[in-house]
C-alpha positions as a Markdown table, in Angstrom:
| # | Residue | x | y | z |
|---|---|---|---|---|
| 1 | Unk | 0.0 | 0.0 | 0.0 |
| 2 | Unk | 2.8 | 2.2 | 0.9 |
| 3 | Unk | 5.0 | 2.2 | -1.5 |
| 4 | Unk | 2.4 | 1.9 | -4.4 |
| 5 | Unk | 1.4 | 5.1 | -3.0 |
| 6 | Unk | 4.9 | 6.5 | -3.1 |
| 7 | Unk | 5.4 | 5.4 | -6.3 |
| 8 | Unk | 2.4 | 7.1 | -7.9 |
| 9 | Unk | 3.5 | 10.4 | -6.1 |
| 10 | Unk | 7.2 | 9.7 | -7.5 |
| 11 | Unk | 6.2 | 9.0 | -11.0 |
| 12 | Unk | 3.7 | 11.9 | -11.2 |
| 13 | Unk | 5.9 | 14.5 | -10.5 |
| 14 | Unk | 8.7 | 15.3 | -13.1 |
| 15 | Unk | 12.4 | 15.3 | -11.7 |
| 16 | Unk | 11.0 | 13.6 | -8.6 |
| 17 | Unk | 13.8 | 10.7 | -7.7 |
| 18 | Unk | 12.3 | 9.1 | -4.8 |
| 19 | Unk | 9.8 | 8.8 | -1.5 |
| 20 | Unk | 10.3 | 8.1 | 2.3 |
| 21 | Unk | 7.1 | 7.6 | 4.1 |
| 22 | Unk | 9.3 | 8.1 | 7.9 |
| 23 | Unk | 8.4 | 8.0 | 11.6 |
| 24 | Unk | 9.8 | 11.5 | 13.3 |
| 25 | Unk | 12.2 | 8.7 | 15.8 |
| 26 | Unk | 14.0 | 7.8 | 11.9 |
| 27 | Unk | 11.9 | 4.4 | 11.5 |
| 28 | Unk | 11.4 | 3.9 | 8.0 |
| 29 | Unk | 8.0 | 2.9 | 6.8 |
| 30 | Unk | 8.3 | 2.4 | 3.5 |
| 31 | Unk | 10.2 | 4.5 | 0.4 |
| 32 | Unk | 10.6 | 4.3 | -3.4 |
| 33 | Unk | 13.1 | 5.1 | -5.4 |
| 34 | Unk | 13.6 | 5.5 | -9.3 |
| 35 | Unk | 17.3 | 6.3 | -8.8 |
| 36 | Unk | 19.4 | 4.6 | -7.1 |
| 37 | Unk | 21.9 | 6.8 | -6.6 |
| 38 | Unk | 19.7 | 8.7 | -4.5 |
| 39 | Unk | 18.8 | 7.2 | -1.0 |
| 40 | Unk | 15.8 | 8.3 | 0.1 |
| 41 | Unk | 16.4 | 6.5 | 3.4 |
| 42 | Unk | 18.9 | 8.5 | 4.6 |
| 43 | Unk | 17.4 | 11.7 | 3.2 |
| 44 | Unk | 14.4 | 11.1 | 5.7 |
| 45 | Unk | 16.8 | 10.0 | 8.4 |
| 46 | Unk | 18.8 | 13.1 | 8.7 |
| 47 | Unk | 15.5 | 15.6 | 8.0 |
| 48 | Unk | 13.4 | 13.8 | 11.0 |
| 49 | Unk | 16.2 | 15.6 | 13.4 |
| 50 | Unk | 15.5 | 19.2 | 11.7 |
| 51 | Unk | 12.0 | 18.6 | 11.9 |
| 52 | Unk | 11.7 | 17.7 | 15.0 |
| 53 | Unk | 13.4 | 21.2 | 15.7 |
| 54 | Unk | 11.0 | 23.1 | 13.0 |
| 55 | Unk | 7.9 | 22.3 | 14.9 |
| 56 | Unk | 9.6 | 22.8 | 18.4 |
| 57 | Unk | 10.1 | 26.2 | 17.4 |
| 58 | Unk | 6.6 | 26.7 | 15.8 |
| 59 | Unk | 5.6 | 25.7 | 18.8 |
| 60 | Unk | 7.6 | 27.9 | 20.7 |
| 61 | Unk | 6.5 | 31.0 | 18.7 |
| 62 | Unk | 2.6 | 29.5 | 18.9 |
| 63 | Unk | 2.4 | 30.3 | 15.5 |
| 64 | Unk | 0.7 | 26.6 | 15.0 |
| 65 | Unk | 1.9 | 23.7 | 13.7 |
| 66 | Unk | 4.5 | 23.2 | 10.9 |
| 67 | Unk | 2.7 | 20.8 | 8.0 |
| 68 | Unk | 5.5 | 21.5 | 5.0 |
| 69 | Unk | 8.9 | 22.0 | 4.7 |
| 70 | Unk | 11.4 | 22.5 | 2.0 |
| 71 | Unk | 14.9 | 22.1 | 1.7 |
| 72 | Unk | 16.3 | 23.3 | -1.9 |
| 73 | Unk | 20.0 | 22.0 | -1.8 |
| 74 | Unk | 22.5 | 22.4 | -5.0 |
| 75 | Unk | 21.6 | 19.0 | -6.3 |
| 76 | Unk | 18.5 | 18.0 | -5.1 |
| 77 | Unk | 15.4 | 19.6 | -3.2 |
| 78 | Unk | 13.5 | 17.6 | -0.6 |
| 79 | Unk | 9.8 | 18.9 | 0.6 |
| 80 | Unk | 8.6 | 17.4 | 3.2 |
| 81 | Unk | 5.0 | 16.9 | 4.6 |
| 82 | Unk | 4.2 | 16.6 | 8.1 |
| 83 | Unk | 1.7 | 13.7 | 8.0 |
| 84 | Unk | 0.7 | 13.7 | 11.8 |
| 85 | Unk | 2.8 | 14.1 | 15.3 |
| 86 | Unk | 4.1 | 10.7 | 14.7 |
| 87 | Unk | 5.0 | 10.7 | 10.9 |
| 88 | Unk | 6.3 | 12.8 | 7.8 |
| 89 | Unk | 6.3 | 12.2 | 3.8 |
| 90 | Unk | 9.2 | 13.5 | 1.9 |
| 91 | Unk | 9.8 | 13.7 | -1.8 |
| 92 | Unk | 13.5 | 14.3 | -3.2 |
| 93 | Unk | 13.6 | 16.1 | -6.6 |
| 94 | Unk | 16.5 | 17.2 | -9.1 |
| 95 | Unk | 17.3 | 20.8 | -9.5 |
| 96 | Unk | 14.7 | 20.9 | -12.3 |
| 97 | Unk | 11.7 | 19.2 | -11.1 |
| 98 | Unk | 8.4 | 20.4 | -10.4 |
| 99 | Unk | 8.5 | 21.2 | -6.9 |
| 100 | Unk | 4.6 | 22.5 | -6.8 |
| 101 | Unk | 3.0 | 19.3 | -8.1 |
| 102 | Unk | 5.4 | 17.6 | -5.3 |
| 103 | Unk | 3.4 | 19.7 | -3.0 |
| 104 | Unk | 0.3 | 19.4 | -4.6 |
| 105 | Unk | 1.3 | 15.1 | -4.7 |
| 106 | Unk | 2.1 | 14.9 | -0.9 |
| 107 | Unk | -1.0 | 17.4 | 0.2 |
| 108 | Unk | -3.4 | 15.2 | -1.6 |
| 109 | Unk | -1.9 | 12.1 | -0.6 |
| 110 | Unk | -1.5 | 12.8 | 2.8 |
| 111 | Unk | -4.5 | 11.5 | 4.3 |
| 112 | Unk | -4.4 | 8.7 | 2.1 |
| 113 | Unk | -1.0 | 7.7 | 3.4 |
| 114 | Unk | -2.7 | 8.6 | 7.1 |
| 115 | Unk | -5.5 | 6.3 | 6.8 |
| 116 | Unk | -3.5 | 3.3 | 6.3 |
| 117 | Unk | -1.5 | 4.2 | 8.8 |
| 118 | Unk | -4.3 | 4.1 | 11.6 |
């Protein structure tokens, strides 16, 4: 169920390289990859750390809670969806891809990805 779902999102946005679907404590669920020089795995691993910080300090400024984040790096861009308090969705892209349909991809599929995880 997972990764089908990853895949689709992965497939359906251009550049996209590969999906983590990642527990904020660095568990991997699942993840998808159409490169694999790219791994996704890690990707999530290192971002669960700064997120866990982004929405400490939205929490801190009670500005509400953090649901996207994106991280544009020479090589690749990750944006990353805050799924619940317990999990997060993140899509790597090349420099070139479409980074709005990755955040229309992981807004719509969000719940989807949230219903099968309850």
């Amino acid at each position: 169920m997972f990764k089908s779902l990853l895949q689709e999102v992965v497939e359906n946005t251009d550049g996209a390289v590969g999906g983590v679907l990642m527990g904020f404590d660095g568990i991997t669920v699942e993840t998808y990859s159409s490169d694999d020089a790219v791994n996704v795995e890690t990707i999530g691993m290192e971002y669960s750390v700064v997120l866990t910080q982004v929405r400490q300090a939205a929490e801190m400024l009670e500005i509400g809670s953090a649901r996207e984040v994106s991280v544009q790096a020479e090589n690749l861009t990750t944006v990353i969806r805050l799924i619940n308090d317990e999990y997060f969705v993140a899509l790597s892209l090349r420099p070139t891809g479409n980074q709005g349909k990755a955040r229309y991809q992981l807004r719509v599929r969000a719940n989807d990805l949230l219903e099968a995880l309850t």
